[in-house]
gemmi code that builds the backbone of each chain (N, CA, C; Angstrom):
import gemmi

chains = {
    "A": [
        ("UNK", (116.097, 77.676, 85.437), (117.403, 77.037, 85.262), (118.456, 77.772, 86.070)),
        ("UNK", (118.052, 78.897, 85.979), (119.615, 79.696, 87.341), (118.532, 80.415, 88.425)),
        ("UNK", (117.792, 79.928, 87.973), (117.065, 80.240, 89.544), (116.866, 79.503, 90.692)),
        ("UNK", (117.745, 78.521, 90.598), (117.409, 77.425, 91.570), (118.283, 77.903, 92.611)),
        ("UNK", (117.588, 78.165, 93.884), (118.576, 78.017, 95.485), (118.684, 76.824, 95.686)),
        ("UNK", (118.420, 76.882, 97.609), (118.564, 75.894, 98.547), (117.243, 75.541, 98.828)),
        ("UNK", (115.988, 75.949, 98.128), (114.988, 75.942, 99.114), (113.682, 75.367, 99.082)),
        ("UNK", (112.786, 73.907, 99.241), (111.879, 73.585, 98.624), (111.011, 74.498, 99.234)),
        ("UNK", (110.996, 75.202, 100.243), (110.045, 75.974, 100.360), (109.549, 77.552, 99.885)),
        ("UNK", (110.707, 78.226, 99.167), (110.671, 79.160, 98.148), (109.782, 78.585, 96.679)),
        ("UNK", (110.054, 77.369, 96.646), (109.138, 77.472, 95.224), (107.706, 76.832, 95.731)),
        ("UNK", (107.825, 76.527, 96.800), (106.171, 76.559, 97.114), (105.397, 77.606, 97.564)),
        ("UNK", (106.307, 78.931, 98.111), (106.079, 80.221, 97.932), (105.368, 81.054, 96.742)),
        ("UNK", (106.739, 80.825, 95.709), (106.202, 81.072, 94.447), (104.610, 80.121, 93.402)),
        ("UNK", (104.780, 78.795, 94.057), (103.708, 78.587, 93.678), (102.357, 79.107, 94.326)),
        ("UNK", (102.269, 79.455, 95.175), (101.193, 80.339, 96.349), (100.826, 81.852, 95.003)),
        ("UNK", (102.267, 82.306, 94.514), (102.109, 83.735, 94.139), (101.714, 83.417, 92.806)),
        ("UNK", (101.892, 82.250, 91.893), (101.242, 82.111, 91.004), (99.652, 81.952, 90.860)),
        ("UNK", (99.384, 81.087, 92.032), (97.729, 80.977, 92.419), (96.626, 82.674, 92.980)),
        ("UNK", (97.801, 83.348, 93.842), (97.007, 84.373, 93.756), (96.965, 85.168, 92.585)),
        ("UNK", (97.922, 85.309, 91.875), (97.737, 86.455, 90.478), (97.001, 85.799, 89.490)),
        ("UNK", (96.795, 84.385, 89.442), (95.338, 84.359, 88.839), (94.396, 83.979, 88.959)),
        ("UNK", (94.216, 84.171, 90.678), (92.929, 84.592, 91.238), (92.394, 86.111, 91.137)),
        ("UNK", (93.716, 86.847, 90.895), (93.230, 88.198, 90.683), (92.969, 88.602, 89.292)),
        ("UNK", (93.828, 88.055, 88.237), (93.148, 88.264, 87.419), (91.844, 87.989, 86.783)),
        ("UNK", (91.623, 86.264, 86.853), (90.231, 85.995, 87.295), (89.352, 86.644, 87.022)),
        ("UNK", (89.292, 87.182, 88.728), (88.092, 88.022, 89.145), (88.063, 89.678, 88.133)),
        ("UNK", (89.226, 89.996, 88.007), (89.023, 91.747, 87.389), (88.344, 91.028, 86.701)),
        ("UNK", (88.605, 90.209, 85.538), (88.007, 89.592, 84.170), (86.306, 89.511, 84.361)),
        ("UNK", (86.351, 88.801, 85.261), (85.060, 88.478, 85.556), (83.883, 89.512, 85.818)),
        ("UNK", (84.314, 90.370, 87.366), (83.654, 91.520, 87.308), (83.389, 92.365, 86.172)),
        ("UNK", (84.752, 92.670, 85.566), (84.682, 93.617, 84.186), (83.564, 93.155, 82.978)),
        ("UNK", (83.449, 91.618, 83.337), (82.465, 91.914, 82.300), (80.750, 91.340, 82.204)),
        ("UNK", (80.883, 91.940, 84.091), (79.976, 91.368, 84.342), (79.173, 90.136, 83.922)),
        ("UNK", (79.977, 88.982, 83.830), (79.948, 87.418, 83.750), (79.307, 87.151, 85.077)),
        ("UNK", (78.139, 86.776, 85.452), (78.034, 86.706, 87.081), (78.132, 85.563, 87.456)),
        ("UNK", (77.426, 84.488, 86.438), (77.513, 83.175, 86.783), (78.993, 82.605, 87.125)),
        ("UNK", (79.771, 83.241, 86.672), (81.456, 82.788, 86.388), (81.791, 82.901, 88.134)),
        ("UNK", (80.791, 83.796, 88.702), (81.848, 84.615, 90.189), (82.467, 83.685, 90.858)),
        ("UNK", (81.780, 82.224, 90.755), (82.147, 81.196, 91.825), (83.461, 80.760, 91.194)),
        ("UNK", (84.132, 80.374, 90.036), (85.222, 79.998, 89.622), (86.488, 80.511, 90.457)),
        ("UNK", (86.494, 81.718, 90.469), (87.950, 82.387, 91.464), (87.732, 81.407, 93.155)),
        ("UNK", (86.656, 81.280, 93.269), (86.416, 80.805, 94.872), (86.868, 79.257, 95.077)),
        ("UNK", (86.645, 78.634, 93.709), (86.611, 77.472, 93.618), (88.394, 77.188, 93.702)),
        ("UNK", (88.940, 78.423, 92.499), (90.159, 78.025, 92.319), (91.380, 78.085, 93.491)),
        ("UNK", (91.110, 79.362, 94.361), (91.497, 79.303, 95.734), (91.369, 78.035, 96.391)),
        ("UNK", (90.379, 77.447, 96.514), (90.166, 76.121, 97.361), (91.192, 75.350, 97.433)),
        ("UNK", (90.992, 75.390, 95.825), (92.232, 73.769, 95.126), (93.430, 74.342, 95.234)),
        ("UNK", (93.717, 75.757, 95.234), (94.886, 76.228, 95.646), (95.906, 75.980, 97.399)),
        ("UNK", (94.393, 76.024, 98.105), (95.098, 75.739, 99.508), (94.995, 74.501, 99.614)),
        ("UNK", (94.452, 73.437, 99.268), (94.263, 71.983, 99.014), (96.178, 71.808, 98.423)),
        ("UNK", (96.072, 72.132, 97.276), (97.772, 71.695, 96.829), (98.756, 71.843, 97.692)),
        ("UNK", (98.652, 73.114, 98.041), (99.163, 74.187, 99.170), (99.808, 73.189, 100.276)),
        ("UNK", (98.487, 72.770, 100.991), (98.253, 72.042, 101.954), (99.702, 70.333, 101.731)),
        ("UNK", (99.361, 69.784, 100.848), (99.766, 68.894, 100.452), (101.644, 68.852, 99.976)),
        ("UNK", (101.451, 70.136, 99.407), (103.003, 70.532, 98.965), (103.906, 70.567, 100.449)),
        ("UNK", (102.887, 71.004, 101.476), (103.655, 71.462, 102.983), (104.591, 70.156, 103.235)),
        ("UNK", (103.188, 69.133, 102.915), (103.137, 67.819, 103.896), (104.431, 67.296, 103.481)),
        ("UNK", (104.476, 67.185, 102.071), (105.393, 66.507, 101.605), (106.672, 67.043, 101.932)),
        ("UNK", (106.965, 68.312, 102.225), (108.101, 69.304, 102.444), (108.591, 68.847, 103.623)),
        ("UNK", (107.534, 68.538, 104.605), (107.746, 68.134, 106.088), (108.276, 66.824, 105.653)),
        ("UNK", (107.785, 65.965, 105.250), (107.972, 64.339, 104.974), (109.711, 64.318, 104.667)),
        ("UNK", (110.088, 65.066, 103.414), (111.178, 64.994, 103.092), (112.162, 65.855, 103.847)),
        ("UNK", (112.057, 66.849, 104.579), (113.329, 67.511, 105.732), (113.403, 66.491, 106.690)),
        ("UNK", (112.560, 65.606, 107.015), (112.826, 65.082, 108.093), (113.407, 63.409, 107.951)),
    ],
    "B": [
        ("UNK", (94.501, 112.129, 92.745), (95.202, 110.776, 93.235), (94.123, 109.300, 93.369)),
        ("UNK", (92.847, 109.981, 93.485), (92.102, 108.315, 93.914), (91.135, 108.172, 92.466)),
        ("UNK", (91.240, 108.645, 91.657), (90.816, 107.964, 90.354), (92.158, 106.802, 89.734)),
        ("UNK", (93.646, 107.297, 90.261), (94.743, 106.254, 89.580), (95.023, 105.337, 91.441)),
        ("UNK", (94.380, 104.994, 91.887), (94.492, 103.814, 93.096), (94.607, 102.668, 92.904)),
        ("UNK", (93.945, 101.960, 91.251), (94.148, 100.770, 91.301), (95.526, 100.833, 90.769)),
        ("UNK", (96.042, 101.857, 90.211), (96.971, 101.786, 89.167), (98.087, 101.620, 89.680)),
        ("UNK", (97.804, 102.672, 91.096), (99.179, 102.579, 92.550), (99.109, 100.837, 93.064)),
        ("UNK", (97.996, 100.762, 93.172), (97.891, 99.283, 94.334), (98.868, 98.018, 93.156)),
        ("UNK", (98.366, 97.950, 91.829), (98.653, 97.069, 90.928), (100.569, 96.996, 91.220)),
        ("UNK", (100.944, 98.505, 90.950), (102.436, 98.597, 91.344), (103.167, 97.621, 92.231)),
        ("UNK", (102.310, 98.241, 93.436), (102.753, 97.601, 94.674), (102.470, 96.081, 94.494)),
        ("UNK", (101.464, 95.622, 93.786), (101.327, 93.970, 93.532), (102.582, 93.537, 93.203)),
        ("UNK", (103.039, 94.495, 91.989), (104.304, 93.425, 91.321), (105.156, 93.288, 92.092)),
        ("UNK", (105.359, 94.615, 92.731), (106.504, 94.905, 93.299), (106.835, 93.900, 94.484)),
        ("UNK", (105.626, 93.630, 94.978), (105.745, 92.048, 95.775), (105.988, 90.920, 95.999)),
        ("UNK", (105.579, 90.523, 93.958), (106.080, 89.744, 93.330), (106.829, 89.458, 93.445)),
        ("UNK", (108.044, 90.450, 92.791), (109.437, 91.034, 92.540), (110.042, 90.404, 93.879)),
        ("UNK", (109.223, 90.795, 95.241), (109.772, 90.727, 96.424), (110.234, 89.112, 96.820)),
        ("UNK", (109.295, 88.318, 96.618), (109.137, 87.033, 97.213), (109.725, 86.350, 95.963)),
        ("UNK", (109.490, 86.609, 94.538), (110.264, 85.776, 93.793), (111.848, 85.944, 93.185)),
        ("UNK", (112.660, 86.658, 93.844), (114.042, 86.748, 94.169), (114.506, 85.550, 95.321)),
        ("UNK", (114.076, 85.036, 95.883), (113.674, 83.816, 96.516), (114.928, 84.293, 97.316)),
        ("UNK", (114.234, 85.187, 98.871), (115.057, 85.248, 99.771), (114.901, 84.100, 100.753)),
        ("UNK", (115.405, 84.548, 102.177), (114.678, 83.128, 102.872), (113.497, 82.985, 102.935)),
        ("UNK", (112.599, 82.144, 103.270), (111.217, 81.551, 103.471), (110.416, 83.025, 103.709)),
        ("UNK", (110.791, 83.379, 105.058), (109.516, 84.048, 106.119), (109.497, 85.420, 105.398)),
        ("UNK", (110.936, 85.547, 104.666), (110.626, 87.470, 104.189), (109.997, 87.018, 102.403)),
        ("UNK", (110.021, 86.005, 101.956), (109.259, 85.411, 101.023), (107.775, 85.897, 101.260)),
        ("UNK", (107.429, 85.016, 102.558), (106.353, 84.974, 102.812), (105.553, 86.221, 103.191)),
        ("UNK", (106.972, 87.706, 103.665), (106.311, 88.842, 103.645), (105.690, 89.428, 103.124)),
        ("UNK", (106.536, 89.063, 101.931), (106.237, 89.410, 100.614), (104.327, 88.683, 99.515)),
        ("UNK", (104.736, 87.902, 99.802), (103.473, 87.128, 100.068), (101.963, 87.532, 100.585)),
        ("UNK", (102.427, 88.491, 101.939), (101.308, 88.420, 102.545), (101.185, 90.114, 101.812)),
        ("UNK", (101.934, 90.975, 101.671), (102.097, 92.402, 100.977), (101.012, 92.306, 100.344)),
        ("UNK", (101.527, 91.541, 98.810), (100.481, 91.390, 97.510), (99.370, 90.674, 97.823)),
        ("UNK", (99.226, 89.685, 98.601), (97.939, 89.568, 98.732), (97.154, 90.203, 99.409)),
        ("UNK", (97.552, 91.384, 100.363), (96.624, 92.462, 101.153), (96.449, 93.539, 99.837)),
        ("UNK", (97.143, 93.728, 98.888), (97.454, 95.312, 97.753), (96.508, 94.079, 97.153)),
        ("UNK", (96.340, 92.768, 96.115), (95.814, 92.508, 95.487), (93.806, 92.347, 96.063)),
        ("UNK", (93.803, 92.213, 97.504), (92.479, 92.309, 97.850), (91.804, 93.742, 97.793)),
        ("UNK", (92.850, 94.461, 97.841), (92.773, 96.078, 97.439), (92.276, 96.568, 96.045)),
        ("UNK", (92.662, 95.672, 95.129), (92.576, 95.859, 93.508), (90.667, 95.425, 93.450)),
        ("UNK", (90.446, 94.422, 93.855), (89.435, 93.357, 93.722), (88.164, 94.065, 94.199)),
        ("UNK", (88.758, 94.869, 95.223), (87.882, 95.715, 96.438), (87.418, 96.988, 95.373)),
        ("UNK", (88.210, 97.666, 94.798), (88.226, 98.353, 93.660), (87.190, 98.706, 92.567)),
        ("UNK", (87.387, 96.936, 92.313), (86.545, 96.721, 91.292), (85.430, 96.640, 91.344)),
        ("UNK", (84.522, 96.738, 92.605), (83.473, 95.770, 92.873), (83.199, 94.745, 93.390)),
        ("UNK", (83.976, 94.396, 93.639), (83.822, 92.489, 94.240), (84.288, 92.490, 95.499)),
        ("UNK", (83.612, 92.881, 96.615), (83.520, 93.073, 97.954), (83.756, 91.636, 98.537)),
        ("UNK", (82.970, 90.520, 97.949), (83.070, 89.175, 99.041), (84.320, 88.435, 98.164)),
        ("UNK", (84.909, 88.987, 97.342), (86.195, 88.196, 96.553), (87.255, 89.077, 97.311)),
        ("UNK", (87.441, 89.961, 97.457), (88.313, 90.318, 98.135), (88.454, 89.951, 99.509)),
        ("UNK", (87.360, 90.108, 100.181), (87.273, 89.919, 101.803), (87.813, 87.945, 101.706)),
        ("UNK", (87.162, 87.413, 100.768), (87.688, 86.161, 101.200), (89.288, 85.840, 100.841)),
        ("UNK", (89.787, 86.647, 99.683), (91.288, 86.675, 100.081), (91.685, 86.921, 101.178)),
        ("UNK", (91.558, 87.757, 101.538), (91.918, 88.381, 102.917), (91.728, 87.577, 103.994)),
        ("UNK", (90.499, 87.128, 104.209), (90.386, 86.103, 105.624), (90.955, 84.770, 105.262)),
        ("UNK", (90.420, 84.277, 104.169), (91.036, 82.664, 103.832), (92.550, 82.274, 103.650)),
        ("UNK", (92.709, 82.800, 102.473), (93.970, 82.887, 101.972), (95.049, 83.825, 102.619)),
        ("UNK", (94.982, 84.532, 103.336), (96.405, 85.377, 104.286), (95.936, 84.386, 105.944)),
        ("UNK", (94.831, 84.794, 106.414), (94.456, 84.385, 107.152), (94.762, 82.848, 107.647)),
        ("UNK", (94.303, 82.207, 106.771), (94.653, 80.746, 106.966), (95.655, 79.884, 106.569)),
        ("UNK", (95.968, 80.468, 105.038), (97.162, 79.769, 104.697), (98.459, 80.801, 105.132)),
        ("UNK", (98.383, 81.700, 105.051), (100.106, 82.434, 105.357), (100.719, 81.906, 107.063)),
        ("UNK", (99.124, 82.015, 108.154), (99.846, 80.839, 109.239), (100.001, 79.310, 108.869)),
        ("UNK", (99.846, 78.747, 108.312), (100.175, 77.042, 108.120), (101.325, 77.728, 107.683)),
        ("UNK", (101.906, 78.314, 106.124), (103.365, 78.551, 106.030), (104.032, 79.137, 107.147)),
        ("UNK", (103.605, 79.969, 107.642), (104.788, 80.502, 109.009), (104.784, 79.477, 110.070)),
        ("UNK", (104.209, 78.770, 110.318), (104.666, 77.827, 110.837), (105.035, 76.589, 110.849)),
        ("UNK", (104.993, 76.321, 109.367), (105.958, 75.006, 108.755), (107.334, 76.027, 108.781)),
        ("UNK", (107.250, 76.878, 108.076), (108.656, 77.567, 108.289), (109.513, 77.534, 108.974)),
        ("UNK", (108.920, 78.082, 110.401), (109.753, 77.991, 111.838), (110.024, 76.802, 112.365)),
        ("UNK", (109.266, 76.018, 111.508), (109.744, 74.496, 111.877), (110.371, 73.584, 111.111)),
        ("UNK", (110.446, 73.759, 109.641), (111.384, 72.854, 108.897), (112.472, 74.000, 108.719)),
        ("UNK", (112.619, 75.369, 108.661), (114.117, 75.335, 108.651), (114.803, 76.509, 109.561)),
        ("UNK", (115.869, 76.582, 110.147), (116.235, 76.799, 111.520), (117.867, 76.614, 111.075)),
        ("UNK", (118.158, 77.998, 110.532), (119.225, 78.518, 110.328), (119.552, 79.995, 109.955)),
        ("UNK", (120.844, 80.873, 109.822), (120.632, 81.986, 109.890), (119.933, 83.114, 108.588)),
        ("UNK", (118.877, 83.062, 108.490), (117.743, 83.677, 107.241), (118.602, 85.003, 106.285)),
        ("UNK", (118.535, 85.032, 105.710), (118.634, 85.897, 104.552), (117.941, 86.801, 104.340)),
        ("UNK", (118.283, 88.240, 104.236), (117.286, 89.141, 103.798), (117.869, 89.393, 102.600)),
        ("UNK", (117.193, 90.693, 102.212), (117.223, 91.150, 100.538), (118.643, 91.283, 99.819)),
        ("UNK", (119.473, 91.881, 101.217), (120.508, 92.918, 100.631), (121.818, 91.798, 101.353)),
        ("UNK", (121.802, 90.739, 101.548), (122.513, 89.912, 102.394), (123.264, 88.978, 101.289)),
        ("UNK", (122.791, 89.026, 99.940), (123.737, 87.885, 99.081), (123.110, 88.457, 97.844)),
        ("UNK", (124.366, 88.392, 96.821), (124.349, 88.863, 95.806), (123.437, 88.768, 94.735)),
        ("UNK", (123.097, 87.180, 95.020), (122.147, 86.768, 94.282), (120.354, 87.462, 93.875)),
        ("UNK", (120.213, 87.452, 95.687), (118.639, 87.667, 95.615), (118.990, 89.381, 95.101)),
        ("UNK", (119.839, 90.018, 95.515), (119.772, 91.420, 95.296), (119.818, 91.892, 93.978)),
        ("UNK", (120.454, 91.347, 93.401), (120.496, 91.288, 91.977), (119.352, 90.780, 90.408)),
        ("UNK", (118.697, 89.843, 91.320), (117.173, 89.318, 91.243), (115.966, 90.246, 91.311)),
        ("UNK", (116.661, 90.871, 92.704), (115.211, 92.080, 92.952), (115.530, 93.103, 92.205)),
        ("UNK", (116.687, 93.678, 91.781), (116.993, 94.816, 91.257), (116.586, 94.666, 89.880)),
        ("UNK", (116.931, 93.257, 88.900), (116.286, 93.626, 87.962), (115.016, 93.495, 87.577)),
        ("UNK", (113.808, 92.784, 88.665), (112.417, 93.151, 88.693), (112.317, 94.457, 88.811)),
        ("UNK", (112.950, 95.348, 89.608), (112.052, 96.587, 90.016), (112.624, 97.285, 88.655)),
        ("UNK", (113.601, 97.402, 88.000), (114.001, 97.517, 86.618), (113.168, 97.910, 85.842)),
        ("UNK", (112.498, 96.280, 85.659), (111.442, 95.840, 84.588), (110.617, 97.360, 85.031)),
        ("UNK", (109.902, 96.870, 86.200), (108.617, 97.533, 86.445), (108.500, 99.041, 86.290)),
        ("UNK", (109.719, 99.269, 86.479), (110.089, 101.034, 86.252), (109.938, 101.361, 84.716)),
        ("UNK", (110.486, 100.428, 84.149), (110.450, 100.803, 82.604), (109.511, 100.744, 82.150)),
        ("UNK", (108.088, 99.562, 82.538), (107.383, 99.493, 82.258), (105.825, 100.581, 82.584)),
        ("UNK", (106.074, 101.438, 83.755), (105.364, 102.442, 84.101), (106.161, 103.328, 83.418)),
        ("UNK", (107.163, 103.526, 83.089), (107.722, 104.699, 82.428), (106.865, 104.630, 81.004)),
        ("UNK", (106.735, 103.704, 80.456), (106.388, 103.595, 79.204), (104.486, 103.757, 79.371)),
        ("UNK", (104.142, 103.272, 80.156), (102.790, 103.168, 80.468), (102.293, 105.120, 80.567)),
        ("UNK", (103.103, 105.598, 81.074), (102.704, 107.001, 81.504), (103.051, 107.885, 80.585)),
        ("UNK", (104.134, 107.689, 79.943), (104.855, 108.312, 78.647), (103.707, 108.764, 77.923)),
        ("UNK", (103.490, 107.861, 76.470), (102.379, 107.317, 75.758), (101.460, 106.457, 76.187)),
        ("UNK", (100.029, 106.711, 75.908), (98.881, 105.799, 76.436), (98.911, 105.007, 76.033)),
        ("UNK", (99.527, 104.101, 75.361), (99.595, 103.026, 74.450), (100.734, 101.983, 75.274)),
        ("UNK", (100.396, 100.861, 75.773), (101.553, 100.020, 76.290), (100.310, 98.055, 75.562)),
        ("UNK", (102.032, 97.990, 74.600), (101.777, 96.667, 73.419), (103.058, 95.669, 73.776)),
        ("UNK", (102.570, 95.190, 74.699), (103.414, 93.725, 75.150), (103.248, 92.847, 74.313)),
        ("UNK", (102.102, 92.270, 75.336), (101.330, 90.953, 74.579), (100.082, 91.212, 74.079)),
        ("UNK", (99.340, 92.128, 74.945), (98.015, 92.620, 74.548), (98.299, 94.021, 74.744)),
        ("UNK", (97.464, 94.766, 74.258), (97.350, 96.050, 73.952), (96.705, 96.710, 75.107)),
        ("UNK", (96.931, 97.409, 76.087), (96.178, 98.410, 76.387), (95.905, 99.566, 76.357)),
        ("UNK", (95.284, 100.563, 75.966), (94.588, 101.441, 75.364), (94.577, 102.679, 76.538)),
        ("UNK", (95.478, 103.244, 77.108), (95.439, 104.167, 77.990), (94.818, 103.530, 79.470)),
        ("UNK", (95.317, 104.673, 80.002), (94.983, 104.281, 81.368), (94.088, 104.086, 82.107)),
        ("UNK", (93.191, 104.083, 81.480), (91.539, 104.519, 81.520), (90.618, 103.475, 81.296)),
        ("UNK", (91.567, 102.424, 80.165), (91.073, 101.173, 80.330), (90.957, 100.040, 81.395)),
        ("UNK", (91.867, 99.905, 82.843), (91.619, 99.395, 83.478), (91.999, 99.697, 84.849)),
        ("UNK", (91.887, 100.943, 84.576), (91.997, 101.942, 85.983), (90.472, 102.101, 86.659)),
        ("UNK", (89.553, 102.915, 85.751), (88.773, 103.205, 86.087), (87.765, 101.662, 85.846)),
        ("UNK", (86.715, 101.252, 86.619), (85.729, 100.318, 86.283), (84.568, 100.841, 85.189)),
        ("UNK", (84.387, 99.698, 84.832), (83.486, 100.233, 83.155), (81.760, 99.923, 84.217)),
        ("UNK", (81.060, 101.093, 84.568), (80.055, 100.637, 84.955), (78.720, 100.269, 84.106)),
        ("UNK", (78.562, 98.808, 84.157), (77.613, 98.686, 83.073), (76.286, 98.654, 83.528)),
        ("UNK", (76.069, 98.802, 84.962), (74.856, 98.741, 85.499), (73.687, 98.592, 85.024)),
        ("UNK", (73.352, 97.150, 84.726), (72.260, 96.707, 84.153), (71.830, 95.791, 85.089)),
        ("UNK", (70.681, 95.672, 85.492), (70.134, 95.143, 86.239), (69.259, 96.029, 87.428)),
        ("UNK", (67.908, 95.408, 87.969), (67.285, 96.204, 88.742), (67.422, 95.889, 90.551)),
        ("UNK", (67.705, 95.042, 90.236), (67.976, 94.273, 92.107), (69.564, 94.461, 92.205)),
        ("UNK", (70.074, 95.491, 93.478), (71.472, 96.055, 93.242), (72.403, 95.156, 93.676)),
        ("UNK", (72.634, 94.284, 93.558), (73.100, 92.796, 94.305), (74.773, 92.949, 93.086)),
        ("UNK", (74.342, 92.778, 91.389), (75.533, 92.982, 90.870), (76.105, 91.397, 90.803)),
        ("UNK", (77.550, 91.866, 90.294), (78.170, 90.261, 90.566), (78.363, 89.494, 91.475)),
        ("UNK", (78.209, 90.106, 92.576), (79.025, 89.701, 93.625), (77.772, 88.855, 94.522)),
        ("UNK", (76.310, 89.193, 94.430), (75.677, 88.447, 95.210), (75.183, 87.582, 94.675)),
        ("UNK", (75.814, 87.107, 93.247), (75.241, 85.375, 93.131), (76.927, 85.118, 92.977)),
        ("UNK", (77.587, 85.403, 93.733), (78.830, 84.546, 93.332), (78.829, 83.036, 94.551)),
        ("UNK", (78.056, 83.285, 95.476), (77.673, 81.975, 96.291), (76.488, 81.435, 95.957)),
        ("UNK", (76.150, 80.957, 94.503), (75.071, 80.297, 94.024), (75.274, 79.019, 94.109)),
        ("UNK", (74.503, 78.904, 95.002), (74.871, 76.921, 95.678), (73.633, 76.526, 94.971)),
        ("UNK", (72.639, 76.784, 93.894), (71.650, 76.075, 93.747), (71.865, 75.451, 91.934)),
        ("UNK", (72.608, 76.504, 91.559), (73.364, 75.956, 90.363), (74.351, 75.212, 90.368)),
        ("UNK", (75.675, 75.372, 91.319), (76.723, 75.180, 91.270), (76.819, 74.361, 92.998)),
        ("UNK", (75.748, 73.133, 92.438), (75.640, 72.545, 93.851), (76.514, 70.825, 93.291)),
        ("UNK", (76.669, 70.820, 92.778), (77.578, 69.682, 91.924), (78.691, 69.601, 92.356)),
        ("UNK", (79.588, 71.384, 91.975), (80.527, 71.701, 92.008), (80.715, 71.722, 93.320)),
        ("UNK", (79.791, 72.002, 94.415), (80.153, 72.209, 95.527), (80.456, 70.742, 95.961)),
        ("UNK", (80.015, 69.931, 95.889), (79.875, 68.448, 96.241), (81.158, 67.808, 95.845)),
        ("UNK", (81.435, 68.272, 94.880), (82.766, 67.894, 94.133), (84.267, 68.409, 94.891)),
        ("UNK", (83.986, 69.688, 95.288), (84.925, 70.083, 95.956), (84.888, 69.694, 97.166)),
        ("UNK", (84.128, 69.390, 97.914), (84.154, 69.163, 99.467), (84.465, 67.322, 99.578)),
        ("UNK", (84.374, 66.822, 98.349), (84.654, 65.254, 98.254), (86.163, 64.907, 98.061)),
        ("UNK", (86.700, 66.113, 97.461), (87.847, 66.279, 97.420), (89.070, 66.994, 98.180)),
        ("UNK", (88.697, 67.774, 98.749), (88.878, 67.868, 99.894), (89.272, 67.026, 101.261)),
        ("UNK", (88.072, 66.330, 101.285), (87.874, 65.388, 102.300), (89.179, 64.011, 101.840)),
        ("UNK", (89.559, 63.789, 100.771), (90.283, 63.185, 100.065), (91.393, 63.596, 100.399)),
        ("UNK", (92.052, 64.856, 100.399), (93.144, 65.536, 100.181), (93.286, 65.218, 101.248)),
        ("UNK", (92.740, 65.557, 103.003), (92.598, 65.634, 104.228), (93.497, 63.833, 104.681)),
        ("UNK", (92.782, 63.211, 103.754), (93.195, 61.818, 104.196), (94.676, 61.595, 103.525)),
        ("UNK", (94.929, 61.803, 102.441), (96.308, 61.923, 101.569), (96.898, 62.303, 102.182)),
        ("UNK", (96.870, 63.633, 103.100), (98.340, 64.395, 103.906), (98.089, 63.533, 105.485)),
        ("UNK", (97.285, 62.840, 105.600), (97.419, 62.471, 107.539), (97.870, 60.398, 106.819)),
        ("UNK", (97.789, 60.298, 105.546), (98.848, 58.751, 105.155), (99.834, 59.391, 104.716)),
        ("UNK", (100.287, 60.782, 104.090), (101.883, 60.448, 104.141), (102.308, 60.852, 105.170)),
        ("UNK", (101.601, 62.067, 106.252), (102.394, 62.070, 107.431), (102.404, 60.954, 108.899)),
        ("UNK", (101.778, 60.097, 108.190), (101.956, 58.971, 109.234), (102.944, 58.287, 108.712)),
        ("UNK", (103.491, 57.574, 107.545), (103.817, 56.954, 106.895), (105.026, 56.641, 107.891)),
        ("UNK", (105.434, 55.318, 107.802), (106.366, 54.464, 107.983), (106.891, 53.142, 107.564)),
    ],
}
model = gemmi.Model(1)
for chain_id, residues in chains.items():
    chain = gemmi.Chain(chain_id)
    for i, (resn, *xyz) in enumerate(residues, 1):
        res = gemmi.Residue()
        res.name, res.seqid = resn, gemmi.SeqId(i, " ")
        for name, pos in zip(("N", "CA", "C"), xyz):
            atom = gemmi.Atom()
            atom.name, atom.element = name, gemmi.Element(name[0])
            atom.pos, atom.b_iso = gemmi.Position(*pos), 0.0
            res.add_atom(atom)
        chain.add_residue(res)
    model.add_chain(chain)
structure = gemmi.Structure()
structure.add_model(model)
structure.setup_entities()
């Protein structure tokens, strides 16, 4: 609510930094407890992360212009 | 010093955080960005998980931090902002690094730090708990590309994908 700038591309930033911190947590989780079958989940979730990623750009481009 | 490394690297994670979500302009965002995700492939690396880290590192900095730097330089093209340039972001970052100070202050003080969950000294997720069970030294990390179980999933993702691919080339054609 008072965090709002000028910028659609700051909160697609921040959405980037939400996807990596729980890709990292994730994985500690995972390794830590030696879950092995789980390993592919963090890999998977990255994917769909640059997939959104990808899509959030497009639309960013669509609407500045 | 290298038994508390994850404990340094984790720092530097937030502190990255801290960096990019004060929401300066885009590209020192994105510095910030690329920081924690080199310190967080550091954590991962740490732990054991050699091909989870390396694929942060190549995929995710690698591939996506250029698509953002160069939507950047191209949707916006005016004079950028750094940290210490408007009251706002500075004031933003100052009271993250705040937090984080108080919160290692308290972490190092007493072994005991009770947020939300409890952790139990420093020892709990500093050091890795080696449970080494198993006779083939492979570990977690060499079935984490198990395409013979998780061949569904793979199918699923690459269908979607291929989906997504078509979604961004109809709205950027769109007229």
């Amino acid at each position: 609510l008072l965090m709002y700038r000028s910028h659609l591309m700051s909160s697609l930033l921040c959405l980037e930094g939400m996807m990596l911190s729980l890709f990292v947590m994730a994985s500690l989780t995972i390794l830590n407890s030696h879950f092995t079958l789980a390993s592919m989940m963090p890999i998977i979730l990255l994917v769909f992360a640059a997939c959104e990623a990808a899509l959030g750009l497009s639309l960013l481009v669509k609407v500045s212009n | 010093m290298m038994t508390y490394i994850v404990f340094i690297l984790s720092i530097i994670f937030v502190l990255g955080f801290v960096g990019f979500s004060s929401k300066p302009s885009p590209i020192y965002g994105g510095l910030g960005l690329i920081v924690s995700g080199g310190v967080g492939c550091g954590i991962v690396l740490n732990f054991g998980g050699s091909f989870l880290g390396l694929m942060v590192f190549l995929i995710y900095l690698g591939g996506m931090m250029v698509v953002f730097g160069y939507t950047t330089a191209m949707a916006t093209e005016q004079y950028p902002e750094i940290w210490v340039s408007n009251k706002t972001v500075l004031g933003a970052f100052v009271t993250g690094l705040l937090m984080e100070i108080v919160m290692v202050y308290y972490v190092l003080k007493d072994e005991e730090v009770e947020i939300v969950f409890q952790f139990n000294g420093l020892g709990d997720w500093v050091i890795y708990d080696t449970g080494d069970s198993g006779f083939f030294s492979e570990e977690a990390m060499g079935i984490a590309a198990l395409y013979s179980y998780g061949a569904w999933l793979v199918i699923v993702t690459g269908w979607s994908l291929l989906i997504g691919v078509v979604v961004i080339m109809e709205i950027t054609r769109g007229n």
